[in-house]
C-alpha positions as CSV (number, residue, x, y, z in Angstrom):
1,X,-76.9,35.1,32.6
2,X,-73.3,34.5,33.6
3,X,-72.4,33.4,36.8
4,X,-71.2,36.6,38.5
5,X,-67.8,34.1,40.1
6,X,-66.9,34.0,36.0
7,X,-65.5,37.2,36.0
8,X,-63.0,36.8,38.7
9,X,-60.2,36.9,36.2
10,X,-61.3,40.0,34.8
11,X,-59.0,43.0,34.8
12,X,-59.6,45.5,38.1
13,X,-62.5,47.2,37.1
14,X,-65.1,49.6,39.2
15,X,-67.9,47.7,37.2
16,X,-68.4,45.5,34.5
17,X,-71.0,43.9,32.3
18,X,-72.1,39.8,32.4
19,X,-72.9,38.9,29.0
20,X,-74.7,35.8,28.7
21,X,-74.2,35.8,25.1
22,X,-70.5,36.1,25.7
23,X,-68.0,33.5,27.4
24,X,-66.0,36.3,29.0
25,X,-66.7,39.5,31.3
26,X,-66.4,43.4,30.3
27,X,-64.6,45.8,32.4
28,X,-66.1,48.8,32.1
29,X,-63.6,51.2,33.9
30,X,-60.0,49.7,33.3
31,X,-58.1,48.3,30.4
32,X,-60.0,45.2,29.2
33,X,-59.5,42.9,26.0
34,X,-57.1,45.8,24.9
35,X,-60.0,47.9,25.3
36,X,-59.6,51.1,28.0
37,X,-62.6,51.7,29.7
38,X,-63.7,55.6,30.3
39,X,-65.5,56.6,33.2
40,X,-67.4,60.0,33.6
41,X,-69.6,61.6,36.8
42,X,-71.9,64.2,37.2
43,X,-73.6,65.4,40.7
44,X,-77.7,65.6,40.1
45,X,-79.0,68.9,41.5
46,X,-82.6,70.2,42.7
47,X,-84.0,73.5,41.9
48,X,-82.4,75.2,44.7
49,X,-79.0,74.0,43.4
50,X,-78.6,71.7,46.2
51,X,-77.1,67.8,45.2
52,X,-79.8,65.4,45.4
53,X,-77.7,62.4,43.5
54,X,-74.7,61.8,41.9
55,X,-74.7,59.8,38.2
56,X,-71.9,57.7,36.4
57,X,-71.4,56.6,33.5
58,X,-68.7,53.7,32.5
59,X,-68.6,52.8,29.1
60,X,-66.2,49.9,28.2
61,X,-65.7,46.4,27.1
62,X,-66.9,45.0,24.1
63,X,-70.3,45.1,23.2
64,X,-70.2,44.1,19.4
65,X,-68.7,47.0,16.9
66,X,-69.3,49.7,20.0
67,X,-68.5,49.3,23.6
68,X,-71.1,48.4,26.7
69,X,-72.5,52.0,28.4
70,X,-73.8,51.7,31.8
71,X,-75.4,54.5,33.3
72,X,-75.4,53.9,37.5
73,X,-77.6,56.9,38.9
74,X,-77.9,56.6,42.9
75,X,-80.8,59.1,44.2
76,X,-80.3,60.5,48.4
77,X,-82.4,58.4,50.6
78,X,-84.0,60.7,52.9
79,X,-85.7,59.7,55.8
80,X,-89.1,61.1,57.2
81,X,-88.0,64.4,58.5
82,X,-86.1,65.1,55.5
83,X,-82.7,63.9,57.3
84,X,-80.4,61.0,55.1
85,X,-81.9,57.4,56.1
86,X,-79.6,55.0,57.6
87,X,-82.3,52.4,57.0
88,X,-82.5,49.3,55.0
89,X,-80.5,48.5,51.8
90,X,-80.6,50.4,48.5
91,X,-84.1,50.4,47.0
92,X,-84.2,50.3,42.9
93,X,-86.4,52.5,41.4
94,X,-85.5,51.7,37.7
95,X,-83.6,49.3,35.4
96,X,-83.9,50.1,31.8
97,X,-82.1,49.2,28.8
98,X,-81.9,50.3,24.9
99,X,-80.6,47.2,23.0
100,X,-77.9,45.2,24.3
101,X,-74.9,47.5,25.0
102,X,-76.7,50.5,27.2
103,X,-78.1,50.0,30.5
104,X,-79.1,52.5,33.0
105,X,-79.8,51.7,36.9
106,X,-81.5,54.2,39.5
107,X,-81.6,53.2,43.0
108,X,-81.8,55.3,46.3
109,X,-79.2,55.2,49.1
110,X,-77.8,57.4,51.7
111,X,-74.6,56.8,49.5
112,X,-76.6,59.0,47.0
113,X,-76.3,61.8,49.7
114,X,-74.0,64.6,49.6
115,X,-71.3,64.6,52.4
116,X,-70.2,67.5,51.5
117,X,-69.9,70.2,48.8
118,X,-67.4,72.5,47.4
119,X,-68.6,76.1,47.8
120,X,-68.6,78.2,44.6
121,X,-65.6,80.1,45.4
122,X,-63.8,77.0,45.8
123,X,-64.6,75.9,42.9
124,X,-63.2,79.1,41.1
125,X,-59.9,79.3,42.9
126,X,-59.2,75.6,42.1
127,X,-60.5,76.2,38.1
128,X,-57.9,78.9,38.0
129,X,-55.4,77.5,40.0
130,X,-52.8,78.3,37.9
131,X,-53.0,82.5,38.7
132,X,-53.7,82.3,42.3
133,X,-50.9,79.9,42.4
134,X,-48.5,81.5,41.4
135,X,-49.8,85.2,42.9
136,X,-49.4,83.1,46.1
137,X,-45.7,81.9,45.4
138,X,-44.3,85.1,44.1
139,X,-46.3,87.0,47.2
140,X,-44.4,84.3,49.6
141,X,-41.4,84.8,48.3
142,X,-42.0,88.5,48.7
143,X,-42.9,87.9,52.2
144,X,-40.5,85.6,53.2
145,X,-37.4,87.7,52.5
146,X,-38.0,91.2,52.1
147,X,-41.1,92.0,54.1
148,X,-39.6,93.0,57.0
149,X,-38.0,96.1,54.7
150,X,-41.1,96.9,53.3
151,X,-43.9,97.0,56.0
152,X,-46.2,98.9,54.8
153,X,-46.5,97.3,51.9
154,X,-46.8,93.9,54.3
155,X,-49.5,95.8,56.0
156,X,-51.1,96.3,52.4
157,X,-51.1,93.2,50.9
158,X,-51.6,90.6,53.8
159,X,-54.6,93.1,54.8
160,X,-56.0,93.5,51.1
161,X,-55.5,89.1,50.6
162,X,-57.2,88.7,54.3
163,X,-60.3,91.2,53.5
164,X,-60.4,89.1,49.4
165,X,-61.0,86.1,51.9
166,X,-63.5,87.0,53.6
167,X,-65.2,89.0,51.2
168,X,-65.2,86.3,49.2
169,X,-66.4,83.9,51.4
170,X,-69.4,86.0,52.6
171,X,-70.0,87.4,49.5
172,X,-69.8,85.0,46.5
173,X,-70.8,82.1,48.3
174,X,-73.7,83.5,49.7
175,X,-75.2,85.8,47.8
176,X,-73.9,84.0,44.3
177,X,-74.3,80.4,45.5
178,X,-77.1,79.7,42.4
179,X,-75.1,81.6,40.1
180,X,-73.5,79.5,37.2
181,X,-72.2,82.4,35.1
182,X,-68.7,83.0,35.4
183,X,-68.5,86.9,33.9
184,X,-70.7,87.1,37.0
185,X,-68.7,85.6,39.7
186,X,-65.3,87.3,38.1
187,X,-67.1,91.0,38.2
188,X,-68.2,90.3,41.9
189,X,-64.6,88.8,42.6
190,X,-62.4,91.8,41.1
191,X,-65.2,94.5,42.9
192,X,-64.0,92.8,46.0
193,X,-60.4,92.8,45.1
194,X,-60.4,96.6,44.7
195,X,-62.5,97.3,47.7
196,X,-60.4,95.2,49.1
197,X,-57.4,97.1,48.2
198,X,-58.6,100.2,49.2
199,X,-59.0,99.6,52.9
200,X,-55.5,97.8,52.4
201,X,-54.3,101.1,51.9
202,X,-56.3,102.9,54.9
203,X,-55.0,99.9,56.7
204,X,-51.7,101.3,56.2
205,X,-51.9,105.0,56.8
206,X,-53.9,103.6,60.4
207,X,-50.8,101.4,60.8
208,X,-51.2,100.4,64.6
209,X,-54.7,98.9,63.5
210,X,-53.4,97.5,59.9
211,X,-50.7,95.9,61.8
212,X,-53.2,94.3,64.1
213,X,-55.4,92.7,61.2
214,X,-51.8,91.5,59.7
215,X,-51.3,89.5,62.6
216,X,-54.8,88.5,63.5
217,X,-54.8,87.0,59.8
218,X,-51.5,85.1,60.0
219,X,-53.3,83.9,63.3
220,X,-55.9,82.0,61.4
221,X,-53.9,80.7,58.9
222,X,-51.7,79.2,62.3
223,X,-55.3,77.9,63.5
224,X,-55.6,76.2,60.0
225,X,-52.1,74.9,60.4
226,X,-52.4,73.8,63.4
227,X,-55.8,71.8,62.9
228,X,-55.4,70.7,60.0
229,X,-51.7,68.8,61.3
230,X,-54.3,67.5,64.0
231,X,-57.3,66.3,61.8
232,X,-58.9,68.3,64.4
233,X,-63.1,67.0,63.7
234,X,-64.9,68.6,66.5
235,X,-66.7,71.8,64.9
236,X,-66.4,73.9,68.3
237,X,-62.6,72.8,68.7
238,X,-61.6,73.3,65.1
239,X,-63.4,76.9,65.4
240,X,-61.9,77.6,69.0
241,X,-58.6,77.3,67.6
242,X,-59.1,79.8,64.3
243,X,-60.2,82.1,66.6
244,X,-58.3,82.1,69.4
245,X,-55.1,82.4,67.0
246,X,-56.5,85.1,65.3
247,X,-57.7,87.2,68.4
248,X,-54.3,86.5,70.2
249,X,-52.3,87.4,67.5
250,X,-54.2,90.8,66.9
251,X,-53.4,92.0,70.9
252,X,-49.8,90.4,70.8
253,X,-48.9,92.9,67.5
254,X,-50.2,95.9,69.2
255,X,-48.3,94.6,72.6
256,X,-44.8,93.4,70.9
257,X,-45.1,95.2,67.4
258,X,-41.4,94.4,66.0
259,X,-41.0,90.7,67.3
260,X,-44.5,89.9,65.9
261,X,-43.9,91.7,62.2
262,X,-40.6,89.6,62.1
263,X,-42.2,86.2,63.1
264,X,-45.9,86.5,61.6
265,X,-44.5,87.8,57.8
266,X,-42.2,84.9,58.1
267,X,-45.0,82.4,58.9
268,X,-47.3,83.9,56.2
269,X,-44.9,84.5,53.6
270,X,-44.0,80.4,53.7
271,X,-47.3,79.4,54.3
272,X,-48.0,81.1,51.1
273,X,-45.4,80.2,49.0
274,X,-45.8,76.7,49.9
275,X,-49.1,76.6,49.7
276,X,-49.0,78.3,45.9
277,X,-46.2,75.2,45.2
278,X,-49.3,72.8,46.2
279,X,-51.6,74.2,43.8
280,X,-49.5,72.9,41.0
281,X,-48.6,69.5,42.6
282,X,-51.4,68.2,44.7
283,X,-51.3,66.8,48.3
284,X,-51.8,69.7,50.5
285,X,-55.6,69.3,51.6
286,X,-57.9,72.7,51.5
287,X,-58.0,73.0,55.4
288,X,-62.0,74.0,55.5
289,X,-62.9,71.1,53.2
290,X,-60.4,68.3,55.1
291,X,-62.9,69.7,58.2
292,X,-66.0,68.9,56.6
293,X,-64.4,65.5,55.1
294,X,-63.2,64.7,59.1
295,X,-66.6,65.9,60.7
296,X,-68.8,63.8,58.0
297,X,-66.6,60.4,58.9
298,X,-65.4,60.5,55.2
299,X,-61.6,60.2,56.3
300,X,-60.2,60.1,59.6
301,X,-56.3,60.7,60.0
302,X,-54.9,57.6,58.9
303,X,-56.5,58.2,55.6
304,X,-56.2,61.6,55.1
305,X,-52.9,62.6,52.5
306,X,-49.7,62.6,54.7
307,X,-48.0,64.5,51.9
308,X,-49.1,67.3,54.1
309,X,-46.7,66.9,56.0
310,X,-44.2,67.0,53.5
311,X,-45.9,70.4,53.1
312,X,-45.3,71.4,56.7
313,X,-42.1,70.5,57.2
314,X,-41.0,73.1,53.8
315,X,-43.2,75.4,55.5
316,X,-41.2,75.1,58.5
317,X,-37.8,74.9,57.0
318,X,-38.5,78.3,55.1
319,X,-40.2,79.7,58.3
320,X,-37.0,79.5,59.7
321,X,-34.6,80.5,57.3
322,X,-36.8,83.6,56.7
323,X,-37.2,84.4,60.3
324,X,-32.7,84.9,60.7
325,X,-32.3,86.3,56.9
């Protein structure tokens, strides 16, 4: 086999292939030999729909009339009490091939082990990002410029969005976590929206209390803000703040009714425009998984995206030009 130092000169690649038969290496993921190497992923799930592994595949170079195909599957190490090990190096478990161009590798590692996953309403909203984007940019706009005209419909739609949250959250991801079939998770998603809807609409003819729930929501997307500018990683900090924004926010509407309609459907309305802006262009982190990725050690703040703050500053700018307009 080749000396591995023999393919120094090869093209930046996430793997490649040493072909004694060859006198040259084979990227596998980058362009190679004028050959562009493909790379695909899959996450390797247990009964209970929990990730046990994650598989890729590269397939690249030149491996005769066909390319190589190299099949890297790392397993989760788990240690004794079912917890991930931090023990000792990888341990292979398999190393087949079929002929000279496909190989396939298991091993187990903690690397194998989920950090985190995206819940299955995350998944939805980011598959159809395109419609809540844009209900989230035209609502903003909305918001930002003629909601304090049209309060009760504020009251309506910030309420109906905030309830679609959390319905959503309690609902689809915990009761519909195993489900895979989409017709499913739509039904349960537009039976929320409509419930949803309806108490929107009690909230309104209640107005002292609908006006409440508006601010306490546009208190925990200021918690979400606010951490998230932070990196705040401590669970009962991150928490603390979420809920001490939303709770204050909810007494200081009943207290200071106008000045708090004027301020919060400002804040929400640009926080919601922007935010449907990043849907289509990237860069503005979900705020619940940039948690999970700060508690876990994944990133830390000088890794995590700092076009976020590009982000905040628009939602700042339009904050204020809302806020006088």
């Amino acid at each position: 086999m080749k000396d591995f130092d023999q393919c120094a000169n090869t093209a930046a690649s996430n793997s490649f292939i040493v072909d004694g038969t060859s006198d040259k290496c084979s990227g596998l993921n980058a362009m190679n030999d004028t050959a562009v190497g493909d790379t695909a992923g899959f996450e390797i799930k247990n009964s209970d729909g929990l990730p046990i592994g994650i598989s890729l595949i590269y397939s690249g170079g030149s491996c005769g009339d066909s390319k190589y195909n190299l099949n890297v599957t790392t397993m989760c190490k788990l240690g004794a009490d079912g917890s991930i090990s931090d023990e000792g190096l990888p341990t292979m478990l398999s190393q087949t091939s079929s002929g000279a161009c496909n190989h396939t590798i298991v091993y187990e590692s903690k690397a194998g082990c989920a950090i985190f996953s995206l819940s299955v309403i995350s998944v939805f909203f980011y598959k159809y990002f395109y419609l809540f984007g844009g209900i989230l940019i035209l609502a903003g706009f909305f918001l930002s410029f003629f909601g304090n005209k049209f309060v009760n419909i504020v009251i309506f739609l910030v309420c109906s969005f905030a309830l679609i949250m959390i319905g959503s959250i309690l609902f689809i991801n915990l009761a519909l976590e195993k489900v895979d079939k989409e017709w499913v998770i739509w039904t349960a998603f537009v039976v929320i929206a409509l419930v949803s809807f309806g108490i929107g609409l009690l909230m309104v003819k209640f107005r002292k209390y609908g006006i409440g729930l508006f601010a306490g929501w546009g208190g925990v997307m200021l918690g979400f803000v606010v951490t998230t500018t932070f990196a705040v990683k401590h669970v009962y900090a991150y928490y603390a703040i979420i809920i001490v924004g939303g709770v204050g926010m909810f007494f200081v509407a009943i207290k200071v009714e106008k000045t708090a309609i004027i301020l919060l459907t400002a804040f929400i309305g640009a926080y919601s425009f922007v935010r449907g802006i990043s849907l289509y262009a990237g860069g503005f982190p979900s705020e619940s998984e940039l948690h999970a990725e700060l508690e876990a050690g994944f990133i830390t703040w000088d890794t995590m995206p700092k076009t976020y703050y590009a982000y905040l500053g628009g939602i700042v700018i339009l904050f204020m030009i809302s806020s006088i307009y």
